[in-house]
Every structure is written in structure tokens, then in C-alpha cells.
SEMARZA-827123 format. One record per atom (N, C-alpha, C): residue in three letters; atom name; x, y, z. Coordinates in steps of 0.1 Angstrom, whole numbers. Example, Ala and Ser with C-alpha at 12.3 -4.5 7.8 and 13.67 -1.06 7.14 Angstrom:
+------+------+-------+-------+-------+
! rest ! atom !    px !    py !    pz !
+------+------+-------+-------+-------+
!  ala !    N !   132 !   -57 !    78 !
!  ala !   CA !   123 !   -45 !    78 !
!  ala !    C !   132 !   -33 !    78 !
!  ser !    N !   128 !   -22 !    71 !
!  ser !   CA !   137 !   -11 !    71 !
!  ser !    C !   129 !     0 !    79 !
+------+------+-------+-------+-------+
END
This chain:
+------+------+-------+-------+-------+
! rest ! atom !    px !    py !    pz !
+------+------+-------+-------+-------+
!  unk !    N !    96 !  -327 !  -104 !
!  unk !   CA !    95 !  -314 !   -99 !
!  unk !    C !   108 !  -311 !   -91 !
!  unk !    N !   116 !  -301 !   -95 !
!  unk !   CA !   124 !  -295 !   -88 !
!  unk !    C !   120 !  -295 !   -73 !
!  unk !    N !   135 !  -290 !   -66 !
!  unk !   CA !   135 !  -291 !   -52 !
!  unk !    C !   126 !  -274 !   -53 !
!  unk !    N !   132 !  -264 !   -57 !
!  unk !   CA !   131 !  -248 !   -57 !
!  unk !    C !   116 !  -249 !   -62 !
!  unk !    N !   113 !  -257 !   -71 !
!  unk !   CA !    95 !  -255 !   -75 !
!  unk !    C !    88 !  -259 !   -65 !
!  unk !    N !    95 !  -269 !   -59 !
!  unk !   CA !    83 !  -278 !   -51 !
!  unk !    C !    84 !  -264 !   -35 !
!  unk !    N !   100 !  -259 !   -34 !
!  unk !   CA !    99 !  -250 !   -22 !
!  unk !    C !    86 !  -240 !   -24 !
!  unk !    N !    89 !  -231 !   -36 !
!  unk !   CA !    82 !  -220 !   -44 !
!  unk !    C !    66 !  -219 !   -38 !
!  unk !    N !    60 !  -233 !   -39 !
!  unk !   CA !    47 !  -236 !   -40 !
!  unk !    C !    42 !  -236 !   -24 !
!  unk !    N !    55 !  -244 !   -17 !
!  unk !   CA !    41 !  -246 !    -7 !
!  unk !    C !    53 !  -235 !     9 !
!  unk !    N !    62 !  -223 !     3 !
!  unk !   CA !    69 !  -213 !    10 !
!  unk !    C !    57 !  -205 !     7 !
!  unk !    N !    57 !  -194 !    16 !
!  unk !   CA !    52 !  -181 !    16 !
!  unk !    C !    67 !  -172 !     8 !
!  unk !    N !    66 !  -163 !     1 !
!  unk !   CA !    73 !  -155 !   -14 !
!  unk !    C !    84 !  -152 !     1 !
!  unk !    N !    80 !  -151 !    15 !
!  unk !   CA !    93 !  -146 !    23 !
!  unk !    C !   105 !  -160 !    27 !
!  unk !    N !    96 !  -172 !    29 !
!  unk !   CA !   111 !  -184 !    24 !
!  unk !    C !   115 !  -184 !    14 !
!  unk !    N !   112 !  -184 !    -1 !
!  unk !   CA !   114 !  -187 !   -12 !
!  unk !    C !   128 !  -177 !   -13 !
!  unk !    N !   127 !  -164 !    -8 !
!  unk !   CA !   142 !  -148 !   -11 !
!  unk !    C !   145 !  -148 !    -6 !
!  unk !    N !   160 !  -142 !    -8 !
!  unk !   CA !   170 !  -142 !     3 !
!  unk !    C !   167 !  -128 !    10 !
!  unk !    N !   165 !  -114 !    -3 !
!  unk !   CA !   160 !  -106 !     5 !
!  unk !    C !   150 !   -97 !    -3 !
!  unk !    N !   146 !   -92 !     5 !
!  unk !   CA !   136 !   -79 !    -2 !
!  unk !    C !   136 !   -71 !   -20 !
!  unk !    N !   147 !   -73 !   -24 !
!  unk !   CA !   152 !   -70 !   -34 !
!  unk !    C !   144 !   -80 !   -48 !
!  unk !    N !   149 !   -92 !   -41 !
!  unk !   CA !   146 !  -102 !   -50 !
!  unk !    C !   131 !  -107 !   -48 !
!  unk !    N !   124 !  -104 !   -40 !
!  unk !   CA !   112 !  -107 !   -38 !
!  unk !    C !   106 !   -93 !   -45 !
!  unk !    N !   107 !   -83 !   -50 !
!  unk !   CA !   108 !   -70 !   -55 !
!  unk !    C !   105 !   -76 !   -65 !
!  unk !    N !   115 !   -81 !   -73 !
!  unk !   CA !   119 !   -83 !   -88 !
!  unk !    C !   108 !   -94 !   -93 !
!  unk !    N !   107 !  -104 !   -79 !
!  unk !   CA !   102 !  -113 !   -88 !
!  unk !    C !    83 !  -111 !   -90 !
!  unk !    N !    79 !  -100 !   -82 !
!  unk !   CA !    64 !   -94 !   -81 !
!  unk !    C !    65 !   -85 !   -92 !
!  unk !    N !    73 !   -76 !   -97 !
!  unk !   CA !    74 !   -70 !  -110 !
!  unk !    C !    75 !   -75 !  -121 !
!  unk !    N !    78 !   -86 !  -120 !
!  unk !   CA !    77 !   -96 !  -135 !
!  unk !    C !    71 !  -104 !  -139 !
!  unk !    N !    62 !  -104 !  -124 !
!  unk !   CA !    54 !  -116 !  -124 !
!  unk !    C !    36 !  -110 !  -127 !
!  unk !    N !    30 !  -122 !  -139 !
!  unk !   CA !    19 !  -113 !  -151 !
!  unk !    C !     6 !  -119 !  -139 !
!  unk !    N !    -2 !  -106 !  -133 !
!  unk !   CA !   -11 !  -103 !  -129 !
!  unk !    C !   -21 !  -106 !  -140 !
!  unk !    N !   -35 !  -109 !  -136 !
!  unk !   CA !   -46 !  -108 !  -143 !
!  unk !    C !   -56 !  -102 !  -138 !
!  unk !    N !   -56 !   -97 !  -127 !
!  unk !   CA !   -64 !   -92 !  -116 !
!  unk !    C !   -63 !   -76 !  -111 !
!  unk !    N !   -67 !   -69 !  -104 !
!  unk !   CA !   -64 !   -54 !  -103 !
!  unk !    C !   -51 !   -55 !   -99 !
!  unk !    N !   -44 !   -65 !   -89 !
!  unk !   CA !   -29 !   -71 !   -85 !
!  unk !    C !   -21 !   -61 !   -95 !
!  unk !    N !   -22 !   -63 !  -108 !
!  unk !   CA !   -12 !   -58 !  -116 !
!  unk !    C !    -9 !   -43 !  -120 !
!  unk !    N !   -18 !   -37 !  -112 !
!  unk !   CA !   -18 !   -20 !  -108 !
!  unk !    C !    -4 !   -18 !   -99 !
!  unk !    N !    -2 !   -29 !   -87 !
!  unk !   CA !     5 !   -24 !   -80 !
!  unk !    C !    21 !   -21 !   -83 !
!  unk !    N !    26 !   -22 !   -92 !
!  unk !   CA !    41 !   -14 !  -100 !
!  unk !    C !    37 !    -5 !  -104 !
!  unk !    N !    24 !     3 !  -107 !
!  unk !   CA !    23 !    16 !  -114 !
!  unk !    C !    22 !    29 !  -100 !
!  unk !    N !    19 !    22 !   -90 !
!  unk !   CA !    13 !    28 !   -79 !
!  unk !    C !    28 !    40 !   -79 !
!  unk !    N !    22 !    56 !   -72 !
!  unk !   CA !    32 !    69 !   -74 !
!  unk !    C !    37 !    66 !   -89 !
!  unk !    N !    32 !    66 !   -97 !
!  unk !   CA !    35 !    70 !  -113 !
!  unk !    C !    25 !    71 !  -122 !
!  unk !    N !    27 !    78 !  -127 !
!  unk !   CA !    15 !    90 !  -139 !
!  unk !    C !    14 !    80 !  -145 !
!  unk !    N !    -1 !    76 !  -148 !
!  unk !   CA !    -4 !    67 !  -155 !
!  unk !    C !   -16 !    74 !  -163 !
!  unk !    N !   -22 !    64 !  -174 !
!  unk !   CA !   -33 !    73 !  -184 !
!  unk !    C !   -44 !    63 !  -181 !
!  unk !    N !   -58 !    69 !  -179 !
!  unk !   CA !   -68 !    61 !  -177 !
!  unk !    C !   -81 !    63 !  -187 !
!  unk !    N !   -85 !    52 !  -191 !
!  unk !   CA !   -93 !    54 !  -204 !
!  unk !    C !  -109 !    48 !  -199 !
!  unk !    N !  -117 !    56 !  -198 !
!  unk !   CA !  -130 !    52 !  -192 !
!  unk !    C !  -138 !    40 !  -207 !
!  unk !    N !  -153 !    35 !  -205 !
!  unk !   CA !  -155 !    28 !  -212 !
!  unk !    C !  -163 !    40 !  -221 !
!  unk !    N !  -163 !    50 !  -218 !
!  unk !   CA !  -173 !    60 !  -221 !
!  unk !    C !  -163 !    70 !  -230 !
!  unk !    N !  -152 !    69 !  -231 !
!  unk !   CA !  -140 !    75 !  -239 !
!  unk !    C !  -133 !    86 !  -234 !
!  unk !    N !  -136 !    89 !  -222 !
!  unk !   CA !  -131 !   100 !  -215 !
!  unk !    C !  -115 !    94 !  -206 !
!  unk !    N !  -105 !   108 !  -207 !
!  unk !   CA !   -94 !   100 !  -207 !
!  unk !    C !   -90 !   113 !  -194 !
!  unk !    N !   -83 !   103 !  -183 !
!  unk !   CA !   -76 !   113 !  -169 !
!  unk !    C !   -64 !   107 !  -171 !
!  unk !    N !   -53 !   118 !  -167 !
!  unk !   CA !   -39 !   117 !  -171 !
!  unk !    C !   -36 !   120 !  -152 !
!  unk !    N !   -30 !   112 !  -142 !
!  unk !   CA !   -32 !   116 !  -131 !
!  unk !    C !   -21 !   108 !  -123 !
!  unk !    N !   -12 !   109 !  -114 !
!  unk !   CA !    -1 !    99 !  -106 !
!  unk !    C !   -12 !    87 !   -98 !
!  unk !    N !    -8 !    78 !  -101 !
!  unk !   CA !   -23 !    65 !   -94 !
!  unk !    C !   -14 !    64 !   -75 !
!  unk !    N !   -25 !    65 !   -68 !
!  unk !   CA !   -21 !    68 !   -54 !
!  unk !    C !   -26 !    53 !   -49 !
!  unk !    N !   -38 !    50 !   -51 !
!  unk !   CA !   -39 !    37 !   -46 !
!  unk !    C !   -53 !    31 !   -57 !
!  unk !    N !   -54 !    20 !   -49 !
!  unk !   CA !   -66 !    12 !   -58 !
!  unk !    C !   -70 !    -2 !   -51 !
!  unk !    N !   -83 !    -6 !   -51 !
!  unk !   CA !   -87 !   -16 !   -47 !
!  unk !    C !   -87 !   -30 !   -54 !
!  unk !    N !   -94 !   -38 !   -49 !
!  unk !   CA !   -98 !   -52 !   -55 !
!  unk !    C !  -109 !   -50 !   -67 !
!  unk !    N !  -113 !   -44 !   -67 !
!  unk !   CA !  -120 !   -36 !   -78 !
!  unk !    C !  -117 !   -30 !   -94 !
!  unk !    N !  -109 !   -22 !   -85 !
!  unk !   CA !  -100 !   -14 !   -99 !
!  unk !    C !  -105 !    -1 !   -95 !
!  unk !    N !  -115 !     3 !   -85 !
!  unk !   CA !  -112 !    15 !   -82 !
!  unk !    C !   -99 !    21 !   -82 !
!  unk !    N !  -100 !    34 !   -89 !
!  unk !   CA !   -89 !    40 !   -86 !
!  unk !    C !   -84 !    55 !   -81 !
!  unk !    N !   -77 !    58 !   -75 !
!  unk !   CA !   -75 !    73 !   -71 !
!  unk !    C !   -63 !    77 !   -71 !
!  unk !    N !   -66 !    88 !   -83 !
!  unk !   CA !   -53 !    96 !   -91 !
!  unk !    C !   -57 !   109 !   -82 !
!  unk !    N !   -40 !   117 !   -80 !
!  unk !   CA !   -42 !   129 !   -78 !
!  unk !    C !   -35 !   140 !   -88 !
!  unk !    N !   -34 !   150 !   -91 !
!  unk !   CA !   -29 !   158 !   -98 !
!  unk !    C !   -35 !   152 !  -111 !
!  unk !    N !   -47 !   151 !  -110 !
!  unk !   CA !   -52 !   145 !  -124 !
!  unk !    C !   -55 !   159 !  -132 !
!  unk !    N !   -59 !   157 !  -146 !
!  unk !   CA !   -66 !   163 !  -154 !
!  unk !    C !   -67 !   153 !  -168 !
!  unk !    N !   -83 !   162 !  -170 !
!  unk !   CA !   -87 !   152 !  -182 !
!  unk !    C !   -87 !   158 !  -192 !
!  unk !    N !   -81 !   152 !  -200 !
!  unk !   CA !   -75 !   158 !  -216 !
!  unk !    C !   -84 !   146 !  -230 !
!  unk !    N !   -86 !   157 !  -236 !
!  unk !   CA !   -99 !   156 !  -246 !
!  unk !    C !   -90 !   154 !  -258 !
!  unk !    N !   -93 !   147 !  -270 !
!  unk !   CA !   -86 !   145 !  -279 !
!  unk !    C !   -94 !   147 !  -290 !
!  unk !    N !   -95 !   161 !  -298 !
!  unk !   CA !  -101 !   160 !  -311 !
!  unk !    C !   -95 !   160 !  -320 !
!  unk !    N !   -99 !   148 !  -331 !
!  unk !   CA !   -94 !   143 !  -345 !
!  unk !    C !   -78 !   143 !  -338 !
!  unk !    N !   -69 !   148 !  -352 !
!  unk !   CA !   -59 !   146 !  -348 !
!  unk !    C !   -51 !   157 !  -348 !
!  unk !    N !   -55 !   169 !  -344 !
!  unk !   CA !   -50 !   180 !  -345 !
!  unk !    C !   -53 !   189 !  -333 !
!  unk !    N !   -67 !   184 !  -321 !
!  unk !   CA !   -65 !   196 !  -312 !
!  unk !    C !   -68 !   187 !  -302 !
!  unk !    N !   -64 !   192 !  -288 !
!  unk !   CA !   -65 !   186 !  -274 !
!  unk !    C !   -70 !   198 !  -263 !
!  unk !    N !   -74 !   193 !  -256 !
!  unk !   CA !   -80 !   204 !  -243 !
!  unk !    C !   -79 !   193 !  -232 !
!  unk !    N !   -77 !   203 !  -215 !
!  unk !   CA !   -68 !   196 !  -210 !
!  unk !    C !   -80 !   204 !  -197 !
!  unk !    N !   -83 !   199 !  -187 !
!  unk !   CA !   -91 !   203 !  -177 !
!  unk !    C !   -82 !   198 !  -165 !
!  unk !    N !   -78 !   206 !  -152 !
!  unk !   CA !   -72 !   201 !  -142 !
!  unk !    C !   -86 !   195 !  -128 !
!  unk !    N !   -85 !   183 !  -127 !
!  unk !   CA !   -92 !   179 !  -120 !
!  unk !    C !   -91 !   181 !  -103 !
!  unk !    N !   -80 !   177 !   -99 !
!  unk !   CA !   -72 !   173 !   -86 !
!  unk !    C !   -73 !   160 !   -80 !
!  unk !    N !   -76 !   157 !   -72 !
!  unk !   CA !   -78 !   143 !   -66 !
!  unk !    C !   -90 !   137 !   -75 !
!  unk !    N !   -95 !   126 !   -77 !
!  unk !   CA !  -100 !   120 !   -86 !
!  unk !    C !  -102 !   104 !   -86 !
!  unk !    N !  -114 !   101 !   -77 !
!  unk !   CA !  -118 !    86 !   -78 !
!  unk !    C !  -127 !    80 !   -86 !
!  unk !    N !  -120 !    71 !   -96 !
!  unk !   CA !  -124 !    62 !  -106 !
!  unk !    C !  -130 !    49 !  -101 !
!  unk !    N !  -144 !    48 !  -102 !
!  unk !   CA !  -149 !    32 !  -103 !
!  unk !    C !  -145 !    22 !  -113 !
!  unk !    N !  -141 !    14 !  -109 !
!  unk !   CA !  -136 !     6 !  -110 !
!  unk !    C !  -142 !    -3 !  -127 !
!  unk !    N !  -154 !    -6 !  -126 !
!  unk !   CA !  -165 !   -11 !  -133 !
!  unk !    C !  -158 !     0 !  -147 !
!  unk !    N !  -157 !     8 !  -145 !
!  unk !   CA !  -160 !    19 !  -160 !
!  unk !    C !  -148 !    23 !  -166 !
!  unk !    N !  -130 !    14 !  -155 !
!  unk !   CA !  -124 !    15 !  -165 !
!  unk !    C !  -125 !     5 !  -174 !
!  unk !    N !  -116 !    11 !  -187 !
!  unk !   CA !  -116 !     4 !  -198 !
!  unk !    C !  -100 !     5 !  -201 !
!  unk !    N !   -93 !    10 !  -201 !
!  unk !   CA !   -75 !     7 !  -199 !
!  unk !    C !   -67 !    21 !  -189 !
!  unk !    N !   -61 !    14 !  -183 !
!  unk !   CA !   -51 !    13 !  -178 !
!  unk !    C !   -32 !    15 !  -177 !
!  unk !    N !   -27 !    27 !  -184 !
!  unk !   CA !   -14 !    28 !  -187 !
!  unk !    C !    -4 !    34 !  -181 !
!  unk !    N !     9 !    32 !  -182 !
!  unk !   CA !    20 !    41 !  -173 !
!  unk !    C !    23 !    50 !  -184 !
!  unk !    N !    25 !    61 !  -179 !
!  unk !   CA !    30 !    72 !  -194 !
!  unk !    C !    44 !    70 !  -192 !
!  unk !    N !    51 !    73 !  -203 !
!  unk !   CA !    61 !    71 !  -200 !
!  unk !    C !    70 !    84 !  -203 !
!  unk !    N !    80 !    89 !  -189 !
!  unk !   CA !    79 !   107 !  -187 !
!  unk !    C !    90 !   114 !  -200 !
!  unk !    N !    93 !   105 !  -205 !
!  unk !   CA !   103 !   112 !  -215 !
!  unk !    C !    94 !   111 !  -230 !
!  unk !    N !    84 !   107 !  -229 !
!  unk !   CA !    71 !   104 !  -246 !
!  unk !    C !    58 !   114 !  -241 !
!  unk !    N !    60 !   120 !  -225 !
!  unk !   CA !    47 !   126 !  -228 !
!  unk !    C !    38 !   134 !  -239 !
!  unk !    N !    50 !   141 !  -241 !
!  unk !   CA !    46 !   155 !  -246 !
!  unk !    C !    45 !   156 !  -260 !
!  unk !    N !    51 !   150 !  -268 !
!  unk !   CA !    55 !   148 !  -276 !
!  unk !    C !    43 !   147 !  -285 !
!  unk !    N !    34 !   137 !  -285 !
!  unk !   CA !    20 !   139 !  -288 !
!  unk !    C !    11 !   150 !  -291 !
!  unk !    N !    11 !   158 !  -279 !
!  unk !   CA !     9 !   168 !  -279 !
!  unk !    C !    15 !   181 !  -288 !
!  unk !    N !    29 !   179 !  -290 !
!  unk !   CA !    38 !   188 !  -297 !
!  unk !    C !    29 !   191 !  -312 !
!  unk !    N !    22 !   181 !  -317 !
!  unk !   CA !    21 !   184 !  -332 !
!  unk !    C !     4 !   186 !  -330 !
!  unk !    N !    -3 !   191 !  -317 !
!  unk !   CA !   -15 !   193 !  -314 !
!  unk !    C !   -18 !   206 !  -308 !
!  unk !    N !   -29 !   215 !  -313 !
!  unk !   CA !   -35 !   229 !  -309 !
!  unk !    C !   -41 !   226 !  -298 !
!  unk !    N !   -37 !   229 !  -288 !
!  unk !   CA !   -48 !   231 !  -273 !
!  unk !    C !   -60 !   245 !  -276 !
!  unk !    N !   -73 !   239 !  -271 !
!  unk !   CA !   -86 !   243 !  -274 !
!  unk !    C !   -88 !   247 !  -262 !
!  unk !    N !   -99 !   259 !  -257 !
!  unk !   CA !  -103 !   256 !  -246 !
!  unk !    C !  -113 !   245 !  -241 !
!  unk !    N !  -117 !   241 !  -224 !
!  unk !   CA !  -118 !   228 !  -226 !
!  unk !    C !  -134 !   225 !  -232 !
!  unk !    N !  -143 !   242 !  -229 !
!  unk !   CA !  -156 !   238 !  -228 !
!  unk !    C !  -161 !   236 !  -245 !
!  unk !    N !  -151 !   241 !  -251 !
!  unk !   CA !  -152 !   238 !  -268 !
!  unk !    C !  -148 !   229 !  -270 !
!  unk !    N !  -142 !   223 !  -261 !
!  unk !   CA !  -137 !   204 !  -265 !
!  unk !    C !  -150 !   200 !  -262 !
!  unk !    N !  -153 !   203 !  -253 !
!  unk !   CA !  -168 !   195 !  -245 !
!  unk !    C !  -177 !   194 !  -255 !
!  unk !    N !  -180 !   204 !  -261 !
!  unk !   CA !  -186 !   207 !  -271 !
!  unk !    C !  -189 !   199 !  -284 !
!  unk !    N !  -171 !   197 !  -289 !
!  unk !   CA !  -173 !   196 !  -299 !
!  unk !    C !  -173 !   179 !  -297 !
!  unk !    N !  -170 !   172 !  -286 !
!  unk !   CA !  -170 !   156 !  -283 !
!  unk !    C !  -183 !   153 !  -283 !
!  unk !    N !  -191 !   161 !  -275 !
!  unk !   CA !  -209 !   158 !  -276 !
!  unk !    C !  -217 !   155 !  -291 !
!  unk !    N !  -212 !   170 !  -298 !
!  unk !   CA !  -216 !   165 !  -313 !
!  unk !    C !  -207 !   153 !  -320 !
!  unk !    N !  -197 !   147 !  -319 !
!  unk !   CA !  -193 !   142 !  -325 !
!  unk !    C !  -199 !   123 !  -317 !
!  unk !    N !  -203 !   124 !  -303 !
!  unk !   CA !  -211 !   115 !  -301 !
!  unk !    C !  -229 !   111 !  -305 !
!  unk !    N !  -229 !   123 !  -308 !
!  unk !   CA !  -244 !   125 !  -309 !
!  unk !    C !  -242 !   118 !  -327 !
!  unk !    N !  -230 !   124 !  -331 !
!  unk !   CA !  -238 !   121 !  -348 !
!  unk !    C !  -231 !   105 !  -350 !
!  unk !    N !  -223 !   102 !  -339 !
!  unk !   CA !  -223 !    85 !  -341 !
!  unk !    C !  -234 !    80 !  -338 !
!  unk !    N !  -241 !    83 !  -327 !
!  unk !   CA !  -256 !    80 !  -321 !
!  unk !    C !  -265 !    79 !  -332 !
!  unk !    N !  -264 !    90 !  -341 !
!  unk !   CA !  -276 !    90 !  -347 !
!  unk !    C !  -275 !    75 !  -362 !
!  unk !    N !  -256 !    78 !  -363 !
!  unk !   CA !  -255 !    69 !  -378 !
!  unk !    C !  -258 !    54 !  -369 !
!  unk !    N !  -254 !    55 !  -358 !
!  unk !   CA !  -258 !    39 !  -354 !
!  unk !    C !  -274 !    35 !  -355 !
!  unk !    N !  -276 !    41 !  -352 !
!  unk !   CA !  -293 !    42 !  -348 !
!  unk !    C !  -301 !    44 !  -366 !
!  unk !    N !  -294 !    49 !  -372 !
!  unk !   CA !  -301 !    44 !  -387 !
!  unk !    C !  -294 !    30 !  -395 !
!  unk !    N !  -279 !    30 !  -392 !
!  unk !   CA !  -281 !    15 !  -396 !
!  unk !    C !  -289 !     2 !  -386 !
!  unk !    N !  -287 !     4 !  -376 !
!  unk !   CA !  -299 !    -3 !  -368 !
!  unk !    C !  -313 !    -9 !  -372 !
!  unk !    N !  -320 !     8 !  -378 !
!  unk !   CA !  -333 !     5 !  -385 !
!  unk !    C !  -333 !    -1 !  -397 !
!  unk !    N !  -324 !     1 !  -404 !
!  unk !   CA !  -319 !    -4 !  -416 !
!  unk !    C !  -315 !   -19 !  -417 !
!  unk !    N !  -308 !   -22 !  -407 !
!  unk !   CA !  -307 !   -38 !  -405 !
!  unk !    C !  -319 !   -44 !  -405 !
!  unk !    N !  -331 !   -37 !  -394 !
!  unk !   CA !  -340 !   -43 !  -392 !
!  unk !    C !  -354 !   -42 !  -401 !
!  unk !    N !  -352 !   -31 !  -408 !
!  unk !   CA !  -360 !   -29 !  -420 !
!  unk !    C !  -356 !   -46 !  -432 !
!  unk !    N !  -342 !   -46 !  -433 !
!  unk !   CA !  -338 !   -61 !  -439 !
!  unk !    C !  -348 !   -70 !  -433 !
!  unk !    N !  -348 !   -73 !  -419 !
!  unk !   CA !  -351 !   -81 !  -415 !
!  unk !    C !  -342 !   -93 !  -406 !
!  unk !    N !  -329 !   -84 !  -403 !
!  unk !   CA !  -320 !   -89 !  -391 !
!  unk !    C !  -323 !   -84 !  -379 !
!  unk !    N !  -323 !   -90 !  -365 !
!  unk !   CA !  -326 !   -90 !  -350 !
!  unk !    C !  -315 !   -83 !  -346 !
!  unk !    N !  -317 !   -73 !  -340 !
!  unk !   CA !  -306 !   -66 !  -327 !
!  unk !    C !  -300 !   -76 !  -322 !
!  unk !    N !  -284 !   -74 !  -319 !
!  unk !   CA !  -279 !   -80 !  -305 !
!  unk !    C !  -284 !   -74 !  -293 !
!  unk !    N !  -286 !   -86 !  -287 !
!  unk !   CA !  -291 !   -87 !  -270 !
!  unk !    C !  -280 !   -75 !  -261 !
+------+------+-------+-------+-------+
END
């Protein structure tokens, strides 16, 4: 073991740098597995994808050990097929933690762009039209279901 590995391990990250800079650099590069890895997004528009498919586009302000999170300037934008979007302005906006499902920085020169080749709907006809389009997954799941079990295969737990 290196002299610098062996410092690394048993320094606090403030012996290890000379200054602020490089202790900067080396927290931004360094791979989080934990909510920890939020904190480089923190004051930047990020995209949040619930487990339920609902999506807030919002600047991430802070966040817990959790993954709670709280976006301001949020709004939540609906995505039908591949041709229309609807966009709801929320404002401040706290996310539990438990129900996200991803986590991303937008990136400010690709926002739009997506959007460019997409019709904006109003939002409560998005609402709308997301409900039926959950509902008739609900139902095809729910007949191959019986169908499995009509075979004679067991549900997953």
C-alpha cells in the first residue's frame, strides 16, 4: 500500500487536499450508491420519474437520506405515445423518497428538443387519456393472469 492510500483511508477528505477545489473534484467523481449521489445535481433541473410513471421536471433544492426530494419550479409533464405532451406547473414540490424510481440532470441545451417534434394537449386531457391507457393495461394484465392460472401456473408473490 501506498504512502497517499494508506494517508487517504485513515485522513479526513480535509488532510488528504491541498484545497477546496480538489476536494470538489474528487466528491464529483467519486460513484455514490446511496442518496449521497444527488448531491452534484443539487440547484439543477433535474427529471424525476415516480414508480407509478408520473414524471416532474423541477431545479432539485435539497434532499434527504432517504431520497426525499424537493424541487421548486417544478411541473409535471405527461407523455402520450409519441406525439403529444401536457405540462402542469406545480411550484414547490416534495417527493418521497420510497416512490422514486429515477433520478436525472436535464441537460439545458437537449431540453426542448424532444418536445420540438410533440403537440402540447391540455393537461386534464392528458389526465385523461393516461387513466385509460392504465386502466386497459390493468385489464390485459389481469386476463393474462387468469389465463395463466386457468393453465394452471401460480401468481408471483
Amino acid at each position: 500500500m501506498t504512502q497517499n492510500q494508506n494517508r487517504s483511508q485513515t485522513a479526513g477528505l480535509s488532510d488528504v487536499f491541498q484545497n477546496d477545489s480538489e476536494k470538489d473534484l474528487y466528491l464529483e467523481s467519486y460513484m455514490y450508491t446511496t442518496a449521497a449521489a444527488l448531491v452534484g445535481s443539487i440547484d439543477k433541473i433535474v427529471t424525476v420519474t415516480l414508480r407509478e410513471g408520473r414524471v416532474f421536471i423541477g431545479i432539485l433544492r435539497t434532499f434527504d437520506q432517504f431520497a426525499n426530494l424537493v424541487l421548486q419550479d417544478t411541473v409535471e409533464r405527461v407523455y402520450i405515445g409519441d406525439d403529444k405532451y401536457a405540462e402542469a406547473p406545480q411550484g414547490v414540490f416534495l417527493i418521497r423518497g420510497e416512490n422514486v424510481s429515477l433520478v436525472g440532470e436535464i441537460d439545458l441545451d437537449q431540453q426542448d428538443k424532444d418536445l420540438e417534434k410533440r403537440t402540447q394537449i391540455p393537461f386534464p386531457e392528458a389526465q385523461r387519456i393516461r387513466k385509460e391507457l392504465v386502466a386497459a393495461k390493468q385489464a390485459k394484465t389481469t386476463k393474462e393472469r387468469e389465463l395463466m392460472l386457468s393453465k394452471g401456473f401460480e401468481p408471483q408473490s
